[in-house]
Structure formats: C-alpha cells, structure tokens
KOLFI-560783 format. One record per residue (C-alpha): residue in one letter; x, y, z negated. Coordinates in steps of 0.02 Angstrom, whole numbers, plus 50000, padded with zeros to 5 digits. Each point is the difference from the previous one (the first is absolute). Example, Ala and Ser with C-alpha at 12.3 -4.5 7.8 and 13.67 -1.06 7.14 Angstrom:
<rs>
a506154977549610/s500695017250033/
</rs>
This chain:
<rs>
x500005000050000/x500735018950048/x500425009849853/x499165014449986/x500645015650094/x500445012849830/x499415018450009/x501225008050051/x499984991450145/x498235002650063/x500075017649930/x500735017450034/x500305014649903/x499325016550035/x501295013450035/x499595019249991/x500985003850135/x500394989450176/x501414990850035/x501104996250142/x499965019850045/x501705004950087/x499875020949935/x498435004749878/x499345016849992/x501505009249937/x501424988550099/x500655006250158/x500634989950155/x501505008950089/x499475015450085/x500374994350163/x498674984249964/x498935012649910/x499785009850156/x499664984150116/x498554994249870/x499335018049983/x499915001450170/x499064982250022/x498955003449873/x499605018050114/x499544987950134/x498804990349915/x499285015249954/x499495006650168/x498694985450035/x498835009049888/x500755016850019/x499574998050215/x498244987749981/x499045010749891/x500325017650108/x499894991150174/x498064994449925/x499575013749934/x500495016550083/x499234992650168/x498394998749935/x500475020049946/x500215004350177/x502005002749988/x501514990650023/x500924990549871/x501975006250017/x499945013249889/x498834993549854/x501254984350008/x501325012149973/x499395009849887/x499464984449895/x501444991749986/x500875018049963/x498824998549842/x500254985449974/x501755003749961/x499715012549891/x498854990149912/x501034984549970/x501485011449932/x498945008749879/x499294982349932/x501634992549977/x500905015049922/x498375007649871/x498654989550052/x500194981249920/x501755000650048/x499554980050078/x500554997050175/x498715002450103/x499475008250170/x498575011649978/x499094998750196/x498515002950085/x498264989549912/x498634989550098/x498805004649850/x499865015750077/x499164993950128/x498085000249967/x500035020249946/x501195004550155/x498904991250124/x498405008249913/x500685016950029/x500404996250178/x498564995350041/x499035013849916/x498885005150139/x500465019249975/x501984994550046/x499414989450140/x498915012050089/x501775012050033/x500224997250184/x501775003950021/x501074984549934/x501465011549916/x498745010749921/x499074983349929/x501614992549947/x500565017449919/x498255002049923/x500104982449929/x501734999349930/x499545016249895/x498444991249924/x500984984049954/x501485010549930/x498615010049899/x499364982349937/x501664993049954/x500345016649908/x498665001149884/x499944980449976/x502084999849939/x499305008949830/x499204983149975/x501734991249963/x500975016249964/x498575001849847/x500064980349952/x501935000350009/x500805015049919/x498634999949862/x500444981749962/x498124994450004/x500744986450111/x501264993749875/x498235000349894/x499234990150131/x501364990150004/x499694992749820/x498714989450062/x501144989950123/x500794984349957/x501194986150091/x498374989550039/x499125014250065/x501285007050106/x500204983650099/x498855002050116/x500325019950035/x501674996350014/x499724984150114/x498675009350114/x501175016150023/x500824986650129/x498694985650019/x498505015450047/x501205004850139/x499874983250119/x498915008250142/x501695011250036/x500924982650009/x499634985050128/x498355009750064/x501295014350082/x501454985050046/x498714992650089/x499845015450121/x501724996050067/x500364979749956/x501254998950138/x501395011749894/x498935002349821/x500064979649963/x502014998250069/x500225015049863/x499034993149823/x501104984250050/x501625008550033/x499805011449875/x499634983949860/x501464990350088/x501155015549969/x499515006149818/x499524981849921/x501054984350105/x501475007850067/x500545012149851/x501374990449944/x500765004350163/x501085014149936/x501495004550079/x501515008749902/x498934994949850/x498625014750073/x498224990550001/x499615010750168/x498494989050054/x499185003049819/x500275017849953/x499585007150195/x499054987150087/x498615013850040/x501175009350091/x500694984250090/x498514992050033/x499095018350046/x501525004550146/x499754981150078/x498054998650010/x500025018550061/x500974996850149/x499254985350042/x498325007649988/x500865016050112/x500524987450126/x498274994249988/x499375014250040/x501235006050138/x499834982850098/x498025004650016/x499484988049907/x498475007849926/x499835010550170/x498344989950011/x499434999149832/x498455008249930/x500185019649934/x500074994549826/x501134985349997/x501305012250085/x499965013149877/x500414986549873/x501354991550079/x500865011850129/x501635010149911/x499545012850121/x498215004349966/x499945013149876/x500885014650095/x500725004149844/x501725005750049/x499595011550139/x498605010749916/x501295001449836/x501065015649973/x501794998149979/x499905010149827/x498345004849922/x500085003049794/x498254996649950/x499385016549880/x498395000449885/x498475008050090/x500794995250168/x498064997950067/x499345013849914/x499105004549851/x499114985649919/x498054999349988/x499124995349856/x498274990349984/x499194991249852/x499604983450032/x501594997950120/x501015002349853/x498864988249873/x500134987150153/x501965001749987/x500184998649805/x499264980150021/x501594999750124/x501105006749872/x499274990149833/x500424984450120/x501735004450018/x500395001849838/x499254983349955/x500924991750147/x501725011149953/x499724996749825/x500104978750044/x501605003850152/x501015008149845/x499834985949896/x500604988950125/x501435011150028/x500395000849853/x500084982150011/x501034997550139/x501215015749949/x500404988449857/x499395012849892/x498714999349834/x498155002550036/x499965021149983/x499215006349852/x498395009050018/x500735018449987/x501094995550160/x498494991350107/x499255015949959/x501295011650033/x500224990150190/x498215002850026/x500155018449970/x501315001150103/x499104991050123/x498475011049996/x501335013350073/x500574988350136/x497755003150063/x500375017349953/x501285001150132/x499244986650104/x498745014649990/x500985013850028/x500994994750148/x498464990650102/x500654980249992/x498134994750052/x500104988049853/x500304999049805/x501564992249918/x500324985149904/x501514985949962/x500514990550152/x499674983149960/x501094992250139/x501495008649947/x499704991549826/x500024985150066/x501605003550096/x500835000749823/x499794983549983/x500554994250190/x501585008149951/x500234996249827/x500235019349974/x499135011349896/x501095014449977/x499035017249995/x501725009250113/x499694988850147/x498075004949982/x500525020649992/x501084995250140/x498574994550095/x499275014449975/x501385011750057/x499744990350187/x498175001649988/x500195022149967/x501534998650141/x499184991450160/x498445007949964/x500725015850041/x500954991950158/x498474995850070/x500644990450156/x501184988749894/x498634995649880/x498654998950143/x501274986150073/x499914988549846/x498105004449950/x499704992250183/x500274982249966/x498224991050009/x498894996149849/x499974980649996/x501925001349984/x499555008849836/x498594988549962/x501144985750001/x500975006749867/x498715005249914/x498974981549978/x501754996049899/x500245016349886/x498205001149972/x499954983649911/x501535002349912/x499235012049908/x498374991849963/x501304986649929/x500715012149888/x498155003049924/x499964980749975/x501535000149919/x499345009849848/x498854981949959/x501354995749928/x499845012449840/x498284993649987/x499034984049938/x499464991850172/x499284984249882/x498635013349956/x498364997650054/x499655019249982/x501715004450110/x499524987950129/x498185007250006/x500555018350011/x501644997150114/x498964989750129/x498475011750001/x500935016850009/x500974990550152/x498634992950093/x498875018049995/x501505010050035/x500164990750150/x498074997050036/x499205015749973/x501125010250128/x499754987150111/x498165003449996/x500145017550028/x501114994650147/x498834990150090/x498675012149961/x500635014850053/x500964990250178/x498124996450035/x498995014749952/x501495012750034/x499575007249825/x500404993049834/x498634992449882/x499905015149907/x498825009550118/x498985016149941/x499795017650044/x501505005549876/x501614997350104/x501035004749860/x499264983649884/x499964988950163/x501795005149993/x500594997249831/x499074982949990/x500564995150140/x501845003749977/x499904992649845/x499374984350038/x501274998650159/x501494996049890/x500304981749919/x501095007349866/x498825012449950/x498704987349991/x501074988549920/x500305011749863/x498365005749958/x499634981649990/x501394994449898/x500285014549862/x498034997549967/x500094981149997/x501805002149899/x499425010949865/x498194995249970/x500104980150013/x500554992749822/x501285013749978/x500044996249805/x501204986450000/x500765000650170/x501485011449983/x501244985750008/x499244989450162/x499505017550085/x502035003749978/x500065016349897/x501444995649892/x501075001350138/x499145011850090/x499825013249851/x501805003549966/x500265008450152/x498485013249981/x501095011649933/x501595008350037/x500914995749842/x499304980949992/x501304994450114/x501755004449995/x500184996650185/x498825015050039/x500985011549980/x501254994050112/x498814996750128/x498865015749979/x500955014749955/x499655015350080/x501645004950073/x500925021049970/x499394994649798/x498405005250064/x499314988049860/x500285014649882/x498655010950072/x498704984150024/x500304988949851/x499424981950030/x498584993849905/
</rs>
C-alpha cells in the first residue's frame, strides 16, 4: 500500500510577494535593456492607443491621426505622473473601452448629427465629450484625494477581490481571438510564435541574455509585420471584401501620409469645451467604472511588481491622480477617458520585470513619437489582430494574478466557493446580456426617455469587473461575516491597509523629493 503523500507535499505556502521576478518595482535592468523594454512596452501600448480613435473619431466625422497623437501624448503624461505621485506602481495609464457607452451617446445626439459639414460635426462633438470627461474627472479626483476610497476600500477582502481582479483580464476576451480571427492567416502564426518565444524557447539565451523572454513582443511583432506587409504588397487581399482589408492590410490606415512630421498636442487644441448636463452624468458611470477596473489592474501590479498589496491611502492617492489623467484627457480632446493598461500589466509578467524606470521609460517614447508624428504613425500602423494575439496571452495573465490571491483564502469554504463562483459567473453573464441586447436592438436594455440614466446604467452594467464587484463586496460582507475573517483571508490581507503595517511600504510607496513630509501616510 502507498504511503501517504505528507503535507508539505500536496501543499504550498502563500507568499506576499511573487517569485521568480528578474527586477521588482524598485530594481533596474541596465539602461541600455531598460530602454529596449520601455520601448516594447510603448508598442504594446499603441493597439489601444490606435483602435479606440480609428472607431471613434469616424463616427465624429474626422480623421483619426491627430486624436491618436494627441492620445498617446497624454498618455505619456499620464503614465509619468502615476508612477512618480500617483501609486508610484508600474503601470501605463492609456486610453479606456468603458468610455464607450457615454462617447457614443453624445455622438449620436441628434443635435451633433444634424451639423452638415463633417469637420464642424467632428469639432462640435469633440468639445461636448471633452466637456463630459471634464466635469465627470471630479468623480475620482473627489473619491481619491479625500480618501473616501481608502474608506471604501475597508470593505474589500482577498476573497472578494478575486473575481475583480480576475475579470480586469478575463472581461476583456472579445478584444482577444474575436479580433485574431479578422486576420487568422498572420494573427494565429503570432499567439503561437509569440508563446513559442516567451514560454518554450526562453532558455535560449545567448551571452547568458534571455533575449527570446525579455523582448519576444518586439521579435515576434517585426516578423509577423513583414510577413503580413508582404501579404499585403503581393495583393493578396486585392480581392477581399472592404472590411477584411482594413483588418489585415499594413497599408490601410493612411496613417503616415496624413501625419505631420512635428505636431505638440496643446489643451483646447479644438476649441473651447461645451458643457451639457446629462452628457456629463452619462460620463461619471464611465469614470466610477474605471476606477473599479483601475482599482483591481493595481492590485495585480502590485502583484507582479513584486511589491505588497498598497495600502488604502496610496490606492487612493493613484485614483486622484488618475481623476487628473480625465482632467487632461479633458483638456486636450483624447475622445476617451483614462485608465491602467491592462496589457502592459501583463507584459510584467512575460518579462519577469516589474521595475517602475522601464515603465517611465515607456512613457518618455510614448510623449516623443507622439510629437514626431510620422515615426509614431509608422509603428501605430501595424494591424489590430497582431495586437489581439498578444493580447489573448497578457489578458489572462492577469486574470491569473486575481486567482492567485485564493490562495490567502479558505477555498474548503462553502461560503467562499458560493460568493467566488457567483460574483464570477454574473460578472461575466450580465455584460454579456447587455451585449446581445444592445448588438440586436442597437440600444442597450436600459431604454427610457432620460439619456443621461440610459447612460449610466448602461455603462455600468457593460463592465464584468464592475459587476463583479458590486456582486462580491455585497455577498463578502453580508454573508456570515461574523466568523469568517480567517477563511475570507483578512489576516493577511489587513496588515497591509495601512502605510505603517508593513515595513516594505515604505520602500515600495514613498513619494519621492521627501514629498512624504507634506502628505503624511495614513
């Protein structure tokens, strides 16, 4: 008879912080490798960066060049002020589907799309949205800098973070296969080649440099991009249908030719916002989503910067600081809102690095070619199911980072299996629904005479992690809470709430110039 396996066999021990990481938050590669993974992590950047203008500003009645631009020059700005005073966690701050609901709303606001003239529409527009976007950044500007969402933030716990973690990357799968299949004959050849590169053939490392693991984006990018050029070149989507060549043709977008060589972006560049009511109520759903969906991507930053879980006072102080990155999203006329790029997360852990330099690096290349507008039109041509490819692996590395936090909790609890399976299966259900619906009744289900509640419902009810988390936190903290602090995780969890309960915080969370003696941590 076999002799019974012992525990620590079968069993293994949480750890606060992940291992295996090659540079954590505060570690630095060489700057000459810092550059190279700053600048890959600018490329991934620029599928989101390119697909949400080249939707929207169409429907506007313009052309996309210069809303890319000035995006990504945002962007930039954005992702430096994060890392430096926001949560000081590695992240790219980018352009946000969960805008998407208000933005088309105010397009299509019958006294925008009566405007004959298609630059006077698309001017006319823009000013509305940036209005919008304006008033709606006081939303998270309020909830962060007053810490009501380190308040909030008493109510989470490991087992009802899991699924708003998990669904940051899980609620993202219809940007995945669903865009690779556009283009299989290059999007399939890269989600293998790009697995094959990062995952089977990293121990290939010449000089002792593991060149295949830390940049097999860029690699991988450069040879499906000129295969799909010579693709394209050789005519072989000369007969195709209208739509399967904007997808897959590296020439489609006329990107290059309508950008200027330099163009700075400057706030007010489309004129004077305009202000309405229920635009603005419409875009504060938008901006309550983001911070639930930013508020999951930092924790799984955090996670994968090798840092501790950030105390409530810093969540808060990154969403502050985020409510500026609207404000300026605002200000300078992106067409969208902002929020943490959840793709260049999971490029933390392709690469095994989380340092917060190569991340302000990334930003520095974001600021630069958006100001050399043919250079950065160039590289924000390469097609979307390139991008998507990529994508269906970071995505769900980061919804595997939100499983990871089980292991803090009790999964032989009833109660944890009740409320972890529930908040997953609506998060991912209930969007759906208002998927379908509104794909067949081209509205959502939310349907009456107020735009501005249609809107907010609507918007709401869009995003899995926002569902997720509505779901969970009420499940979590009204289901047998008495004597579930241990199998819900909190022990673990509660340490890190403030500042001064870890003394890896401080390391980690420091506002740099001693700025820590004007803003004392709580």
């Amino acid at each position: 008879m076999a002799e019974a396996p012992k525990a620590e066999d079968i069993t293994h021990l949480p750890t606060d912080q992940l291992q295996g990481l090659e540079y954590c938050i505060d570690s630095n590669p060489s700057w000459g490798e810092a550059i190279a993974l700053g600048f890959q992590h600018y490329i991934l950047s620029l599928g989101t960066a390119v697909m949400i203008p080249s939707f929207l500003v169409p429907l506007m009645g313009g052309t996309s060049v210069r809303v890319v631009q000035t995006l990504l020059f945002v962007q930039g700005i954005n992702t430096f002020l994060q890392t430096l005073f926001g949560t000081r966690l590695p992240v790219v701050i980018g352009g946000s589907w969960a805008f998407m609901v208000p933005i088309l709303s105010i397009i299509h606001d019958p006294s925008l799309a009566a405007i004959g003239d298609d630059h006077m529409r698309f001017l006319a527009t823009m000013r509305s949205i940036q209005g919008a976007l304006i008033v709606a950044s006081s939303v998270q500007i309020i909830l962060g800098y007053s810490q009501l969402w380190a308040i909030c933030s008493r109510f989470f716990s490991p087992v009802g973070m899991v699924p708003v973690i998990a669904l940051v990357g899980f609620g993202l799968f219809d940007r995945g296969f669903p865009v690779v299949g556009r283009c299989v004959e290059f999007g399939i050849p890269m989600l293998i080649l790009f697995i094959a590169f990062s995952q089977y053939l990293k121990q290939f490392q010449p000089k002792h440099m593991p060149i295949l693991e830390r940049f097999a984006l860029l690699l991988t990018i450069a040879l499906i991009w000129a295969y799909a050029h010579l693709l394209t070149v050789s005519g072989a989507y000369k007969h195709h249908p209208e739509q399967t060549q904007m997808h897959c043709r590296t020439d489609k977008a006329d990107l290059i030719s309508a950008a200027p060589w330099i163009k700075i972006p400057y706030p007010l560049q489309w004129g004077a916002p305009t202000f309405e009511a229920g635009q603005a109520f419409g875009m504060m759903a938008a901006v309550l989503v983001s911070l639930v969906e930013s508020t999951g991507a930092y924790q799984a930053a955090a996670r994968l910067a090798s840092a501790t879980p950030p105390p409530a006072h810093v969540l808060s102080r990154g969403i502050g600081w985020q409510g500026i990155g609207i404000l300026l999203s605002g200000l300078f006329g992106t067409a969208t809102g902002s929020t943490v790029s959840v793709e260049n997360i999971g490029m933390m852990g392709s690469t095994l690095v989380g340092s917060r330099r190569v991340i302000q690096i990334s930003a520095g290349f974001m600021i630069f070619f958006s100001i050399l507008g043919k250079f950065g039109a160039l590289f924000a041509s390469i097609p979307f199911p390139i991008f998507a490819a990529v994508y269906c692996v970071l995505f769900g590395f980061v919804a595997s980072v939100g499983l990871s936090f089980l292991q803090f909790t009790n999964m032989n609890s009833m109660r944890n299996l009740f409320i972890v399976g529930v908040s997953f299966f609506l998060g991912l259900s209930i969007p759906e629904y208002f998927r379908e619906y509104t794909a067949g009744a081209l509205h959502g289900p939310s349907h009456t005479k107020a735009e501005w509640f249609n809107d907010f419902v609507n918007t709401v009810f869009f995003s899995s992690p926002t569902v997720a988390l509505m779901v969970s936190v009420f499940l979590d903290n009204t289901l047998e809470l008495k004597d579930s602090a241990k199998d819900r995780g909190m022990p673990w969890w509660a340490r890190f709430r403030a500042f001064k309960g870890d003394s890896r915080n401080e390391e980690f969370y420091t506002l740099p110039f001693n700025l820590n003696r004007f803003f004392p941590p709580s």
